[in-house]
N, C-alpha and C positions, 0 to 999 in steps of 0.2 A: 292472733292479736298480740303484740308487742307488750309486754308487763311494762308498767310504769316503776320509772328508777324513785327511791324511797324519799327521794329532796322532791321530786315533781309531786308526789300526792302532798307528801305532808305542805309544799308551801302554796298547792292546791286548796285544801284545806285550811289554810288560814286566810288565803285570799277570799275564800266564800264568807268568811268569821266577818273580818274586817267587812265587807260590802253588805252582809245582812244586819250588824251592828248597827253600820251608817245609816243604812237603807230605813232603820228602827228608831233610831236614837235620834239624829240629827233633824229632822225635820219638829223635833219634837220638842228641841231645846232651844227656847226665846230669851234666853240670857246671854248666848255669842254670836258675834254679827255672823254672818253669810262667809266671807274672807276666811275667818279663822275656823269655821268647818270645815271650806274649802282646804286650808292647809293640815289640818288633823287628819282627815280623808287621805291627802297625799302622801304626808308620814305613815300612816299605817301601809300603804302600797311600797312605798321605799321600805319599810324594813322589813316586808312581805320578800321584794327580791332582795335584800341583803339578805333575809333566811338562803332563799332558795340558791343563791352565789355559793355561800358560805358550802352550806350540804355539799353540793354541785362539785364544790374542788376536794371536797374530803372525799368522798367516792370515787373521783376520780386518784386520790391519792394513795385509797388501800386499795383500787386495784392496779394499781404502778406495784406497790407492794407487794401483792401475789404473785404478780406475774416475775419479777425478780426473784423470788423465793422458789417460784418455778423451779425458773431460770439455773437457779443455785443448786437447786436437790439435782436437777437432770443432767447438770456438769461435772458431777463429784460421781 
């Protein structure tokens, strides 16, 4: 079985947050119409995958980094 890389669980993990939150809270709250749950719902999914974006290229950034450092010990 393939480990998951450290951006997948963690914005795994806030995606279940954000959707049990909703899943909790929003039918629950009769003070904002329907629309702007709707868009609070979606803001938390947008910056669910801006996490996961974000992580995603830094991982991919230190291991550019390694592998250059490699690179560099095995040349010298």
């Amino acid at each position: 079985m393939k480990k998951l890389r450290k951006s997948s669980w963690i914005a795994i993990a806030f995606f279940i947050y954000v959707t049990a939150t909703a899943a909790y809270l929003l039918p629950r709250n009769t003070v904002t119409s329907d629309t702007e749950k709707y868009l609070t719902l979606a803001g938390g999914y947008v910056i669910v995958l801006a996490l996961w974006l974000v992580l995603r290229k830094k991982e991919k950034l230190q291991e550019q980094r390694r592998r250059e450092a490699t690179n560099n010990n095995l040349n010298k």
